[in-house]
PDB file of N, CA, C and O in Angstrom, chain B, residues numbered from 101:
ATOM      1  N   UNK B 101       0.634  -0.267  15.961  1.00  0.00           N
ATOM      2  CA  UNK B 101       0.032  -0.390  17.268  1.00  0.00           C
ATOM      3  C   UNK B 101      -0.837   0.831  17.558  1.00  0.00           C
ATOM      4  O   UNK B 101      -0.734   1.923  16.998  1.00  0.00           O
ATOM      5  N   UNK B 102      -1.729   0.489  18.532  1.00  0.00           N
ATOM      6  CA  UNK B 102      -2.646   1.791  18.938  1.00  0.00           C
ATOM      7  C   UNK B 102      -2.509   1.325  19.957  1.00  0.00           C
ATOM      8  O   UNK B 102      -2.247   0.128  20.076  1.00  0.00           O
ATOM      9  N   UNK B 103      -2.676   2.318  21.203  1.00  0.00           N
ATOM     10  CA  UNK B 103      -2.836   2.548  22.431  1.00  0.00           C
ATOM     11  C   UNK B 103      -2.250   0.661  23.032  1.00  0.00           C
ATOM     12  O   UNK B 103      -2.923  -0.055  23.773  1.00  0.00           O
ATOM     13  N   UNK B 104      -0.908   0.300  22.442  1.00  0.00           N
ATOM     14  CA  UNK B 104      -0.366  -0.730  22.957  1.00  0.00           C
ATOM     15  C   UNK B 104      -0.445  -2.142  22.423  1.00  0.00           C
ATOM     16  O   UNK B 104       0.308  -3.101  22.591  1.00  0.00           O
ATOM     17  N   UNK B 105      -2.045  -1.947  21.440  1.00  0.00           N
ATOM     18  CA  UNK B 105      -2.181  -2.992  21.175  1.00  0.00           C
ATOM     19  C   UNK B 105      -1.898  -3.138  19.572  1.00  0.00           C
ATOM     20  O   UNK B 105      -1.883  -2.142  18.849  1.00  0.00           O
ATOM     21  N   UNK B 106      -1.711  -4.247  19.152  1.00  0.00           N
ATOM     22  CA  UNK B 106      -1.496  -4.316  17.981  1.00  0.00           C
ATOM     23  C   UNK B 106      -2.738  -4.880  17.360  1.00  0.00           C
ATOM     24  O   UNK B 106      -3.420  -5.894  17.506  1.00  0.00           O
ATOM     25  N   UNK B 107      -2.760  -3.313  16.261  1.00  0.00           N
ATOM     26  CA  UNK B 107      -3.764  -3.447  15.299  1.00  0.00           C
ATOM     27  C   UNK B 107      -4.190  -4.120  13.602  1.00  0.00           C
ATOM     28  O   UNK B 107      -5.201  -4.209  12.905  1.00  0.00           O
ATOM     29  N   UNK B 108      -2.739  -4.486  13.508  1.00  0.00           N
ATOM     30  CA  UNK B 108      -2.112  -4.910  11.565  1.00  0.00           C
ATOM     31  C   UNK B 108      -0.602  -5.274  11.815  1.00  0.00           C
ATOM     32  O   UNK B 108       0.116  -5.080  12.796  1.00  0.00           O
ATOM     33  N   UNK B 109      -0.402  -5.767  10.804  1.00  0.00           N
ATOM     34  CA  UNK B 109       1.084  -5.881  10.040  1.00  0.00           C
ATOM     35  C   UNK B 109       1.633  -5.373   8.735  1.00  0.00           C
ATOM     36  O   UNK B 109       1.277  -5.987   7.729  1.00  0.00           O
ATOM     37  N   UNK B 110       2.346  -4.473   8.610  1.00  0.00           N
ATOM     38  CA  UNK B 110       3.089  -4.225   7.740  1.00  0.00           C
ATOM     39  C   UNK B 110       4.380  -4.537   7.542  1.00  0.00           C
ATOM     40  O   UNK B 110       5.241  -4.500   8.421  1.00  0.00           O
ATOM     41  N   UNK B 111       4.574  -4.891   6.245  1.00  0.00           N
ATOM     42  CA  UNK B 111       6.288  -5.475   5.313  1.00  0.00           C
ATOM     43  C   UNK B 111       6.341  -4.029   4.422  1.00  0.00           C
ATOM     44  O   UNK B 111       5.295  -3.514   4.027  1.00  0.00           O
ATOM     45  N   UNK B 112       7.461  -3.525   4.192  1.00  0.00           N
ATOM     46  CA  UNK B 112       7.897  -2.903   3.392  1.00  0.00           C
ATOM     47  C   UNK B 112       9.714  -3.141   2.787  1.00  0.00           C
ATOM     48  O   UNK B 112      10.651  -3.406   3.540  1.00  0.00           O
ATOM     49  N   UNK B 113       9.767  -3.045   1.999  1.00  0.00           N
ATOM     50  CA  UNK B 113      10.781  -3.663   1.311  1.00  0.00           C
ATOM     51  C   UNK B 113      11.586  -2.480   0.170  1.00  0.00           C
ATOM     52  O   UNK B 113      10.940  -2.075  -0.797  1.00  0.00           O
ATOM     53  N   UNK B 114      13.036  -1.998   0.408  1.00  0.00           N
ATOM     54  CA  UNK B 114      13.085  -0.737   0.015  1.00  0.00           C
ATOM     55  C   UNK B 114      14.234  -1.326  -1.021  1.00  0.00           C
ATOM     56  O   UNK B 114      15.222  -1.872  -0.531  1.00  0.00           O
ATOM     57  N   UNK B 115      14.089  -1.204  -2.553  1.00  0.00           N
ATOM     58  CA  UNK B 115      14.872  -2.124  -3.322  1.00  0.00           C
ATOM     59  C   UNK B 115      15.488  -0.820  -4.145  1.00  0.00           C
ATOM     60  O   UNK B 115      14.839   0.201  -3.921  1.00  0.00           O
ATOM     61  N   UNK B 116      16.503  -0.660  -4.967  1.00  0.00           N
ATOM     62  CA  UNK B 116      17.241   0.191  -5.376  1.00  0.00           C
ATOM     63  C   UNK B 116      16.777   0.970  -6.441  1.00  0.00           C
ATOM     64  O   UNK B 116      17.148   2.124  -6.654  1.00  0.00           O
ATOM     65  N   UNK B 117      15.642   0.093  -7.381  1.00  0.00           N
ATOM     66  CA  UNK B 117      14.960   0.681  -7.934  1.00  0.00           C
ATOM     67  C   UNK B 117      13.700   1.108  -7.651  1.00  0.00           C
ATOM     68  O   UNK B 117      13.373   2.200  -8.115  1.00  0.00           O
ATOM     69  N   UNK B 118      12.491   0.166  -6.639  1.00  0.00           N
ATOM     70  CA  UNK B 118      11.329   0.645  -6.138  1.00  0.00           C
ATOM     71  C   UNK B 118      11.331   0.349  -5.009  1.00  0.00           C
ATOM     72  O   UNK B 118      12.394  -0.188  -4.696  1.00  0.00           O
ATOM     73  N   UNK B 119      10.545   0.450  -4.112  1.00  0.00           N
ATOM     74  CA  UNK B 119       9.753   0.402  -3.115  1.00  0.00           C
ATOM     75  C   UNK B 119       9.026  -0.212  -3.221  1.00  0.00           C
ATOM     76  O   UNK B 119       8.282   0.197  -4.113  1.00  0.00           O
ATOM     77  N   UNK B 120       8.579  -1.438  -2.646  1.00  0.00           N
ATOM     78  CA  UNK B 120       7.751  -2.495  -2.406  1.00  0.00           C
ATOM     79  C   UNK B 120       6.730  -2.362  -1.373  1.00  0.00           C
ATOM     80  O   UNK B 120       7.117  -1.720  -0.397  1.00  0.00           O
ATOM     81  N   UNK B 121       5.478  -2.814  -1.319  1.00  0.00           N
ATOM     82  CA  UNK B 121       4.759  -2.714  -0.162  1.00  0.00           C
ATOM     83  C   UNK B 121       4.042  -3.753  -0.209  1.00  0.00           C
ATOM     84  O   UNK B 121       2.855  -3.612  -0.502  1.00  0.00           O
ATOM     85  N   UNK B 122       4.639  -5.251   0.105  1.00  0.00           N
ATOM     86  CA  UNK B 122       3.929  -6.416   0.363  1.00  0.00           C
ATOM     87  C   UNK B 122       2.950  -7.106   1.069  1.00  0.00           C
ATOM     88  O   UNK B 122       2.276  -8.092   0.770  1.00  0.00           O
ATOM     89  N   UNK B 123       3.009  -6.217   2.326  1.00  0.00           N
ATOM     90  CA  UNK B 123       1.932  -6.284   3.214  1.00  0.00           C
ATOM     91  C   UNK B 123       1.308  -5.450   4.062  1.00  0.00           C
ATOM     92  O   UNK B 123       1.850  -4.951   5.048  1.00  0.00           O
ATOM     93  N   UNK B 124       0.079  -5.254   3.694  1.00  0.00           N
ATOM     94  CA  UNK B 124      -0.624  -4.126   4.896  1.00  0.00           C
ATOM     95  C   UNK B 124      -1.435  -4.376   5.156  1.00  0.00           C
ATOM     96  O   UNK B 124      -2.216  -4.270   4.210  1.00  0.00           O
ATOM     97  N   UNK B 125      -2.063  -4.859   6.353  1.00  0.00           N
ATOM     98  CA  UNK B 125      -2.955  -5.665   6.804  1.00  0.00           C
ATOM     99  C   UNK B 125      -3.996  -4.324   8.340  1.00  0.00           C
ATOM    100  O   UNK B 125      -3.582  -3.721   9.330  1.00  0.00           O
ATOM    101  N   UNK B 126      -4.676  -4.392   8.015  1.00  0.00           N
ATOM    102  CA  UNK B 126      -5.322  -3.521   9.414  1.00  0.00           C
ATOM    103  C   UNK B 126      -6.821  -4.226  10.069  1.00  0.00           C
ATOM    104  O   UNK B 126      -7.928  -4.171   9.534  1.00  0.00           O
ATOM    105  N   UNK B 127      -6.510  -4.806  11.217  1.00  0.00           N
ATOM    106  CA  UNK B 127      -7.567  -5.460  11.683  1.00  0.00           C
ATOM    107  C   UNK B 127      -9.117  -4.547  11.638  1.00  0.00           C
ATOM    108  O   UNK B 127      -9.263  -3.455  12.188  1.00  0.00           O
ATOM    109  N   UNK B 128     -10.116  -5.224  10.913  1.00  0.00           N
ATOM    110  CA  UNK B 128     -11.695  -4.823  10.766  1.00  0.00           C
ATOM    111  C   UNK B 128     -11.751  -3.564  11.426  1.00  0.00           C
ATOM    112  O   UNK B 128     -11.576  -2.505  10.824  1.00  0.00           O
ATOM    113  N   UNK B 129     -11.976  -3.641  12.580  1.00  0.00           N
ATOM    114  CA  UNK B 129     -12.009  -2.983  14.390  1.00  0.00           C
ATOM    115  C   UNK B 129     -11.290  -1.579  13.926  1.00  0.00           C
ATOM    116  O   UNK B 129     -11.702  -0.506  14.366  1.00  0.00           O
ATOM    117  N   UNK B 130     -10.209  -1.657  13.026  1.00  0.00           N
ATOM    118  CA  UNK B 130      -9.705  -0.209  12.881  1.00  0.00           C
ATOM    119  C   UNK B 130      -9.295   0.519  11.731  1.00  0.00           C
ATOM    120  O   UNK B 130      -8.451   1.381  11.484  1.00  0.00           O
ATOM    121  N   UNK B 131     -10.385  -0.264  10.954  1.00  0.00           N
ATOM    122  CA  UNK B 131     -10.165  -0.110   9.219  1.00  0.00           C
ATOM    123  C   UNK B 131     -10.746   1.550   9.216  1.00  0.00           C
ATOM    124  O   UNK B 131     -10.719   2.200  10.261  1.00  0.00           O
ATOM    125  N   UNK B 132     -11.162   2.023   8.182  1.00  0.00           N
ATOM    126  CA  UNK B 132     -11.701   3.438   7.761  1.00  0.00           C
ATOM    127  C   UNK B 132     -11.836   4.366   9.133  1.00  0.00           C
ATOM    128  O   UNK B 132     -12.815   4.692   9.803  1.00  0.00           O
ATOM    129  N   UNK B 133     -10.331   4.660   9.258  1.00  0.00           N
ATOM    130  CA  UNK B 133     -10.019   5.509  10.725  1.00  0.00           C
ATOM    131  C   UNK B 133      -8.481   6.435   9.740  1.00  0.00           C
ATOM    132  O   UNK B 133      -7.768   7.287  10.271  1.00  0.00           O
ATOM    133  N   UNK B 134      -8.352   6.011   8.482  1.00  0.00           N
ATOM    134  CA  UNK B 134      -7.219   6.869   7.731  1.00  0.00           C
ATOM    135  C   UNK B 134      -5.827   6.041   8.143  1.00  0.00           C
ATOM    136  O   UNK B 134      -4.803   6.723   8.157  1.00  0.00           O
ATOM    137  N   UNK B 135      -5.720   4.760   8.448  1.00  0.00           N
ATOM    138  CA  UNK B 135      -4.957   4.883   9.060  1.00  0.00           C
ATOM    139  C   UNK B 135      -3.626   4.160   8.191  1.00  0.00           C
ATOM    140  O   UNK B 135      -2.406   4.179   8.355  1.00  0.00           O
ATOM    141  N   UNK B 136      -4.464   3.578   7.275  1.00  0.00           N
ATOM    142  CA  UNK B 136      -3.815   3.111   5.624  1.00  0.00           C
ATOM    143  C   UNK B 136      -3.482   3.448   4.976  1.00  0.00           C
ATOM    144  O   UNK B 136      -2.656   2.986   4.189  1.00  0.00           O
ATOM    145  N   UNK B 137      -4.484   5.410   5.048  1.00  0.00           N
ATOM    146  CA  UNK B 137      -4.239   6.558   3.915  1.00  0.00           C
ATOM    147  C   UNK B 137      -2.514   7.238   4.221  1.00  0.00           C
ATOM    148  O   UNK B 137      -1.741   7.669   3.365  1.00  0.00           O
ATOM    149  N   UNK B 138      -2.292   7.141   5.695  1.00  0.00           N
ATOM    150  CA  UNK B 138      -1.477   7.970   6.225  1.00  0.00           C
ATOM    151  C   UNK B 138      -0.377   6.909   5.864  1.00  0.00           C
ATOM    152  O   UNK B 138       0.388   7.315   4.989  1.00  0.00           O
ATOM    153  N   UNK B 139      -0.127   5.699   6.312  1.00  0.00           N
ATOM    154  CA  UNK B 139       0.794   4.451   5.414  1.00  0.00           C
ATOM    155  C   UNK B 139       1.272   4.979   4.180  1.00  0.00           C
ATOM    156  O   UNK B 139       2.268   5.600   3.809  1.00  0.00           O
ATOM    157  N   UNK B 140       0.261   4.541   3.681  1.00  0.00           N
ATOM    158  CA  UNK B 140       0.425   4.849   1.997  1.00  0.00           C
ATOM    159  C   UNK B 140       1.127   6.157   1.165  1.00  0.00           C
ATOM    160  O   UNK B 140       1.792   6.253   0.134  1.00  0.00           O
ATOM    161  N   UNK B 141       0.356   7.582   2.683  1.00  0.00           N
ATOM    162  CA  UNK B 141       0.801   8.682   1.699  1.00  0.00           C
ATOM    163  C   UNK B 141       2.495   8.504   2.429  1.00  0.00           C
ATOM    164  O   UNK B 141       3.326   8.933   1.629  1.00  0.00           O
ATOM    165  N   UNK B 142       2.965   8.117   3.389  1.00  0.00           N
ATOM    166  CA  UNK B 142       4.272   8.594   4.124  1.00  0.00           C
ATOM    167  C   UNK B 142       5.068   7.755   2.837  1.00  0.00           C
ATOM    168  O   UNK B 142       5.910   8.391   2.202  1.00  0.00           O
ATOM    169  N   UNK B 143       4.803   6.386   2.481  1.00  0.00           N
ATOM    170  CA  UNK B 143       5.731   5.614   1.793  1.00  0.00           C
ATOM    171  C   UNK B 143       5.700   6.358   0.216  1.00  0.00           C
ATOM    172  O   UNK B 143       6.728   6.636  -0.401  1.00  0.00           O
ATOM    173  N   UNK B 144       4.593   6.560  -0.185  1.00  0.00           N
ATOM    174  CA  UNK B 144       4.356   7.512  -1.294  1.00  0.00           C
ATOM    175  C   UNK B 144       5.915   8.534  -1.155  1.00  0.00           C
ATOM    176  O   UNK B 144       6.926   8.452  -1.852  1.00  0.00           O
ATOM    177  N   UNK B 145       5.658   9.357  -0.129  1.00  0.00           N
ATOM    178  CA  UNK B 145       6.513  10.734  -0.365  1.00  0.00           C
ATOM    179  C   UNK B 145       7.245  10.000   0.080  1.00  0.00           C
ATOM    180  O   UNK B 145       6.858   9.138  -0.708  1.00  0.00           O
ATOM    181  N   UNK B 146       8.117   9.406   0.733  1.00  0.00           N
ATOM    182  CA  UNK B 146       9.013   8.377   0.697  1.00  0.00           C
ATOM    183  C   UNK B 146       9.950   7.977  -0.684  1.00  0.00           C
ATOM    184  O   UNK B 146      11.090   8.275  -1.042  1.00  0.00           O
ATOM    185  N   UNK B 147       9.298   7.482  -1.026  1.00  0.00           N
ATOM    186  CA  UNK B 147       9.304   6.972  -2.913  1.00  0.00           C
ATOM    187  C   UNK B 147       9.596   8.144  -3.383  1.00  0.00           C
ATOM    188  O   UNK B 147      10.809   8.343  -3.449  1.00  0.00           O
ATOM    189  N   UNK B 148       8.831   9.125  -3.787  1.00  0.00           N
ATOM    190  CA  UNK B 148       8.894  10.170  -4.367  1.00  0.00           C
ATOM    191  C   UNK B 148      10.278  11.251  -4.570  1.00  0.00           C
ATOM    192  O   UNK B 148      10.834  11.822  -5.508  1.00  0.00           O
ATOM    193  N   UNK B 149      10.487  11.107  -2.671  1.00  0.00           N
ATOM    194  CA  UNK B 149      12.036  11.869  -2.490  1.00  0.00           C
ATOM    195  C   UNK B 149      13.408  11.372  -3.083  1.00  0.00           C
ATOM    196  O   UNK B 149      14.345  12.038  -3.524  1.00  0.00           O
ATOM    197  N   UNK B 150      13.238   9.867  -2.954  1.00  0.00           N
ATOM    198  CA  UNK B 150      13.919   8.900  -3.413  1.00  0.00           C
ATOM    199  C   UNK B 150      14.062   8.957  -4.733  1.00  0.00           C
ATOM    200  O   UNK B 150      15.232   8.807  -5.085  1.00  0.00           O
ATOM    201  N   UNK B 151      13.113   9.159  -5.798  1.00  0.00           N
ATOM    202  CA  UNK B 151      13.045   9.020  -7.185  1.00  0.00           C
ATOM    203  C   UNK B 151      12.621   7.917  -7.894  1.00  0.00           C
ATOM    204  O   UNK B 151      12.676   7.805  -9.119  1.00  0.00           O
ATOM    205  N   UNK B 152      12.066   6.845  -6.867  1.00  0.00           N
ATOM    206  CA  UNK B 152      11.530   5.156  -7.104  1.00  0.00           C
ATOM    207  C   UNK B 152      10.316   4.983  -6.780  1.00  0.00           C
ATOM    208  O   UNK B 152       9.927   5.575  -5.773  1.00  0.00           O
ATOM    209  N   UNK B 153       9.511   4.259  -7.414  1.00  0.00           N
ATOM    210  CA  UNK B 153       8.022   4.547  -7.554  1.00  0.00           C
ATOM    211  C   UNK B 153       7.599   3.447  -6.670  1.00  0.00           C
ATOM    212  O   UNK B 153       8.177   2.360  -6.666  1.00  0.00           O
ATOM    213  N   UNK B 154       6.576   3.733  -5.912  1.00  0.00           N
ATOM    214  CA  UNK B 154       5.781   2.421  -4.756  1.00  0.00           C
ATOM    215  C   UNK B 154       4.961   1.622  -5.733  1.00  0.00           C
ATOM    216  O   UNK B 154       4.148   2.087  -6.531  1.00  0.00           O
ATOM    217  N   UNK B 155       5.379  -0.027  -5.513  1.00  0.00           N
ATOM    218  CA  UNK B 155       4.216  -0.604  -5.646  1.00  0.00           C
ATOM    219  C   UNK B 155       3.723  -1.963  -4.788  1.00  0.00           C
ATOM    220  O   UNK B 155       4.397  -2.150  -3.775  1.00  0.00           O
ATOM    221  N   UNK B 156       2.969  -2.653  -4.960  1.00  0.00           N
ATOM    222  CA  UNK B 156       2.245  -3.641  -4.520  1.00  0.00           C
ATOM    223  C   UNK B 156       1.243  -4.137  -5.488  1.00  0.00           C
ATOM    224  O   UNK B 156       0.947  -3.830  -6.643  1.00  0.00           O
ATOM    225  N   UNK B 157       0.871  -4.904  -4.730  1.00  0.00           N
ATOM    226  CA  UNK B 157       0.005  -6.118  -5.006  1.00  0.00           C
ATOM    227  C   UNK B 157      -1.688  -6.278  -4.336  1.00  0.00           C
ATOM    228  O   UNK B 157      -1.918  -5.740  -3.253  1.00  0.00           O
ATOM    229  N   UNK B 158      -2.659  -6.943  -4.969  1.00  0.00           N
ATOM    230  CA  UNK B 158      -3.827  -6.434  -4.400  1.00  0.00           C
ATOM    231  C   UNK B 158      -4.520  -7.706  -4.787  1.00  0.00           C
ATOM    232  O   UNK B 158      -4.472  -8.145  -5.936  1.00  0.00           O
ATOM    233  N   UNK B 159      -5.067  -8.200  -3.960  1.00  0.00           N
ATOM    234  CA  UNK B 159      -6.184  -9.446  -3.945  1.00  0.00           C
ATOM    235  C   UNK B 159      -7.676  -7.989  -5.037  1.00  0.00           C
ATOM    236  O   UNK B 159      -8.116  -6.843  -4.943  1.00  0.00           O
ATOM    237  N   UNK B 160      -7.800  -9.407  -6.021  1.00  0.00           N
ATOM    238  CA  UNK B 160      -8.729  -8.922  -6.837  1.00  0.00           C
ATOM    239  C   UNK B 160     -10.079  -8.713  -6.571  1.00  0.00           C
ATOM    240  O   UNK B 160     -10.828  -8.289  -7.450  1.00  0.00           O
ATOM    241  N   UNK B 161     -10.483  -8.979  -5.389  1.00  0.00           N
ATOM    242  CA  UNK B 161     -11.691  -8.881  -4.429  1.00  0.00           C
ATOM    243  C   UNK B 161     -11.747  -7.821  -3.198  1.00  0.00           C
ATOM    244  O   UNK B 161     -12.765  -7.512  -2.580  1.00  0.00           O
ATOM    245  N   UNK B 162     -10.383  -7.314  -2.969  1.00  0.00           N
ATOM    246  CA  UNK B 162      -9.908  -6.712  -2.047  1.00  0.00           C
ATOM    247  C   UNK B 162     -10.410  -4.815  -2.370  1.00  0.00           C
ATOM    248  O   UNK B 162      -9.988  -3.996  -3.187  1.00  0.00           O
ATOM    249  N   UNK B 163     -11.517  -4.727  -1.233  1.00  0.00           N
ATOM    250  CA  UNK B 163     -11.956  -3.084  -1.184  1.00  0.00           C
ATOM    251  C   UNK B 163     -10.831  -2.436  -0.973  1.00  0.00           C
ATOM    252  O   UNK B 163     -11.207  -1.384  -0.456  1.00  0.00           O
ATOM    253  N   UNK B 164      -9.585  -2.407  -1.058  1.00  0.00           N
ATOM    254  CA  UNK B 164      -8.582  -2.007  -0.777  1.00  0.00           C
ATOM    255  C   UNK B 164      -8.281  -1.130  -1.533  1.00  0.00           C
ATOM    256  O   UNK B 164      -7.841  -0.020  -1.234  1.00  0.00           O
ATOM    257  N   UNK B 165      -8.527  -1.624  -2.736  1.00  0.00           N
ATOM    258  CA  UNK B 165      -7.955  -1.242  -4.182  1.00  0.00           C
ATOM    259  C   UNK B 165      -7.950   0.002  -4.409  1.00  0.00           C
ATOM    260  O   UNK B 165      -7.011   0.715  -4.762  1.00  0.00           O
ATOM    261  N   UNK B 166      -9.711   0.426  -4.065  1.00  0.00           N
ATOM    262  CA  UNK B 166     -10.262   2.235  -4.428  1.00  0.00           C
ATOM    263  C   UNK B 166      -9.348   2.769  -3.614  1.00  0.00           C
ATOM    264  O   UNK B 166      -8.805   3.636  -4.298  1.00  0.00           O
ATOM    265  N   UNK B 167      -8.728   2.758  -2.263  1.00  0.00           N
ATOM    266  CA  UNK B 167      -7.674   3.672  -1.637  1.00  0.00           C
ATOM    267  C   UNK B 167      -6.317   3.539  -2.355  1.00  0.00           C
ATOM    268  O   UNK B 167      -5.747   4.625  -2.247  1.00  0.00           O
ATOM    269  N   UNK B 168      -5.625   2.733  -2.986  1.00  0.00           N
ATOM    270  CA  UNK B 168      -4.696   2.715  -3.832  1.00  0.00           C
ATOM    271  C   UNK B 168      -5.153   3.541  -4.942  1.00  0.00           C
ATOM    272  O   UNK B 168      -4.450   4.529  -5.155  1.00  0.00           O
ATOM    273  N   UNK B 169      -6.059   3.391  -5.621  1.00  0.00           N
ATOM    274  CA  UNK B 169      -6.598   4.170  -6.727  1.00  0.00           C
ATOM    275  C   UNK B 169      -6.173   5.496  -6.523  1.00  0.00           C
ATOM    276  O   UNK B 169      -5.395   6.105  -7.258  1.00  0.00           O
ATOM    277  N   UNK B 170      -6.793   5.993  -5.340  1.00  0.00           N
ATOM    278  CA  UNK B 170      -7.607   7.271  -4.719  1.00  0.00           C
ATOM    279  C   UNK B 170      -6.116   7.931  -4.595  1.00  0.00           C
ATOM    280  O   UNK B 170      -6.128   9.135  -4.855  1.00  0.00           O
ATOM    281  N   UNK B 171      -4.740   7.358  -4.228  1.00  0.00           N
ATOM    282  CA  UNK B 171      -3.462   7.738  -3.911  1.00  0.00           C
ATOM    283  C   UNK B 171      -2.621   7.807  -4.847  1.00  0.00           C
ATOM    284  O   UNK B 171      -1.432   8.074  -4.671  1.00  0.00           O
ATOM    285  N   UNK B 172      -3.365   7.481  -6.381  1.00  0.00           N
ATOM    286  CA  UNK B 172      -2.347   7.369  -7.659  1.00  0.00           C
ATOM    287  C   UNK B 172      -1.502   6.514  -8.249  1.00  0.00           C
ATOM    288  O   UNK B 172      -0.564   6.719  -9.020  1.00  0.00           O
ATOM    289  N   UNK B 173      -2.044   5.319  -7.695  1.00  0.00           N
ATOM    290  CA  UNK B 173      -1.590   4.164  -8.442  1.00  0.00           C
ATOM    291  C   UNK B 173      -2.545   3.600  -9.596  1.00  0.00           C
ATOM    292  O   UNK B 173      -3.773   3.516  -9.604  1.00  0.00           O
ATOM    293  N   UNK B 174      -1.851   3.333 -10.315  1.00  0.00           N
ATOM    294  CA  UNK B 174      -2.554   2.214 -11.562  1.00  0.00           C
ATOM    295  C   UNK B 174      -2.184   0.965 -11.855  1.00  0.00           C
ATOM    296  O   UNK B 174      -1.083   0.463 -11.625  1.00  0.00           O
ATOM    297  N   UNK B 175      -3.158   0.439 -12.392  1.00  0.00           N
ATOM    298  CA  UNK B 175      -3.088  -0.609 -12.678  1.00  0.00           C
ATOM    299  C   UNK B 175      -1.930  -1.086 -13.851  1.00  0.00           C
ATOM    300  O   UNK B 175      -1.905  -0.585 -14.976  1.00  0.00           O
ATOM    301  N   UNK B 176      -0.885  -2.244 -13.344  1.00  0.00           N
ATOM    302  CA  UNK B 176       0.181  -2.474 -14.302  1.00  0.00           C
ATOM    303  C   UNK B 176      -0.268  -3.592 -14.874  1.00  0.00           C
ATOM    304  O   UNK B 176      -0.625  -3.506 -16.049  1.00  0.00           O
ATOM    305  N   UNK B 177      -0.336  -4.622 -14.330  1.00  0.00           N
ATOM    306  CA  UNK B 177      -0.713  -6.184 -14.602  1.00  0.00           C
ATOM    307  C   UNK B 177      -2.063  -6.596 -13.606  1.00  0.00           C
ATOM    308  O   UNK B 177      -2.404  -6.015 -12.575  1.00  0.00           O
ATOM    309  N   UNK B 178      -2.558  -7.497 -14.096  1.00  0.00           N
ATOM    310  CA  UNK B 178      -3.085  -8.727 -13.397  1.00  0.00           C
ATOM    311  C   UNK B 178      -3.445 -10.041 -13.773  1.00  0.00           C
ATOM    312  O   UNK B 178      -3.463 -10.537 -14.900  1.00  0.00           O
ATOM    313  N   UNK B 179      -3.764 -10.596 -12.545  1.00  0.00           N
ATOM    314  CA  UNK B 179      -4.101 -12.209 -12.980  1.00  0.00           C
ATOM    315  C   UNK B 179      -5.751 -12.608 -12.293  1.00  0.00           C
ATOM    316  O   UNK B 179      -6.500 -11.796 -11.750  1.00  0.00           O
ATOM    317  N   UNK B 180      -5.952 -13.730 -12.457  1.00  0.00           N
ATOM    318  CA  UNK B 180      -7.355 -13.686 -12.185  1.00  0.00           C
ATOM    319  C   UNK B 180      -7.625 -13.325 -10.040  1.00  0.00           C
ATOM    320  O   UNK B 180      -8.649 -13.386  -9.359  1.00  0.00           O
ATOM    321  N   UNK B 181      -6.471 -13.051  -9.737  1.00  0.00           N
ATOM    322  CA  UNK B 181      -6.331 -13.356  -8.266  1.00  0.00           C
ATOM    323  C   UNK B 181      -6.195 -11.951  -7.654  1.00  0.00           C
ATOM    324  O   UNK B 181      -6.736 -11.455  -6.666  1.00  0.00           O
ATOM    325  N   UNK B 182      -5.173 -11.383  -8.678  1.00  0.00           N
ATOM    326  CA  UNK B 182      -4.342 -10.040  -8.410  1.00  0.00           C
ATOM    327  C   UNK B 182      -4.506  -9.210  -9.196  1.00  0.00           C
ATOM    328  O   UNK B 182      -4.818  -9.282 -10.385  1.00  0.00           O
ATOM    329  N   UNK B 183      -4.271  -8.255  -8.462  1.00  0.00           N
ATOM    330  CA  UNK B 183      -3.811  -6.868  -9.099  1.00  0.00           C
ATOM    331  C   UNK B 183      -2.778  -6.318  -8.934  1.00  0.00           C
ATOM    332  O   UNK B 183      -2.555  -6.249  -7.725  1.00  0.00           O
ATOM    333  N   UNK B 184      -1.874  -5.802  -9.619  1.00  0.00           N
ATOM    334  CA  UNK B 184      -0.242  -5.312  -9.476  1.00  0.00           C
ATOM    335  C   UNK B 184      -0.566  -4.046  -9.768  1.00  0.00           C
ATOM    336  O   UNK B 184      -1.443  -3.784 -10.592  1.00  0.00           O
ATOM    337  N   UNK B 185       0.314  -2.868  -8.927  1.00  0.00           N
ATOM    338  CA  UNK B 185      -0.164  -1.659  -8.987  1.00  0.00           C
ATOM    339  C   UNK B 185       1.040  -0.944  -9.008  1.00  0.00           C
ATOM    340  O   UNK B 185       1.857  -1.531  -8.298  1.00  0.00           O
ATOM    341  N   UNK B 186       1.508   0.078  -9.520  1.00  0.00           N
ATOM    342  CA  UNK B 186       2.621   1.034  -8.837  1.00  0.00           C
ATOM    343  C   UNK B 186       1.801   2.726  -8.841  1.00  0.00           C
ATOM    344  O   UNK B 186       0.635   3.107  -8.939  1.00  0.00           O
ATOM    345  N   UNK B 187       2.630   3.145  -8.741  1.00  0.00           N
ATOM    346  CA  UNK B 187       2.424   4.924  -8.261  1.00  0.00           C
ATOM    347  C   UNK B 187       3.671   5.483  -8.580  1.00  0.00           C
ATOM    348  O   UNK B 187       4.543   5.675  -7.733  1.00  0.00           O
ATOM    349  N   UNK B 188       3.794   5.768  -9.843  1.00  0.00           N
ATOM    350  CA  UNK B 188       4.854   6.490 -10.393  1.00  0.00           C
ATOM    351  C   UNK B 188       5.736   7.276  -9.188  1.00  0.00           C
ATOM    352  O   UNK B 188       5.196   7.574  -8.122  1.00  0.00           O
ATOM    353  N   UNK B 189       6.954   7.536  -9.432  1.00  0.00           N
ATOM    354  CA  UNK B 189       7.962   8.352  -8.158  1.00  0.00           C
ATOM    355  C   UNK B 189       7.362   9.865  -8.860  1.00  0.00           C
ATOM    356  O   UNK B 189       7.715  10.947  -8.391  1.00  0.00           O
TER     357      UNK B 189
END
């Protein structure tokens, strides 16, 4: 939420061996404001403290990707749709 209103949805999913991040969604209106970077890095060091590595999933069209990149994930798998990513712990 920002100032009350709701801006996205996020799922996170905390499994014994990784950390999941199934959904992160941030409406247009409040995209490239960091506000994905700051997501990403909290669940990152999250993961990290833990000793279990973050990953997700990425529509293969999705500008999304270069900020996953940019945070140290790589590429594990894909399909013609997806991209599967983790970020080592």
């Amino acid at each position: 939420q920002c100032d009350g209103q709701d801006i996205g949805a996020l799922a996170v999913v905390r499994h014994a061996s990784h950390i999941q991040l199934p959904q992160m969604y941030i409406l247009p209106s409040h995209q490239n404001r960091g506000i994905g970077t700051r997501i990403v890095r909290d669940l990152a060091r999250e993961a990290k403290e833990s000793g279990r590595p973050l990953r997700l999933r990425v529509l293969s069209v999705n500008p999304a990707r270069r900020l996953y990149e940019r945070e140290g994930f790589r590429v594990t798998s894909t399909t013609p749709e997806r991209v599967f990513m983790e970020r080592p712990a």
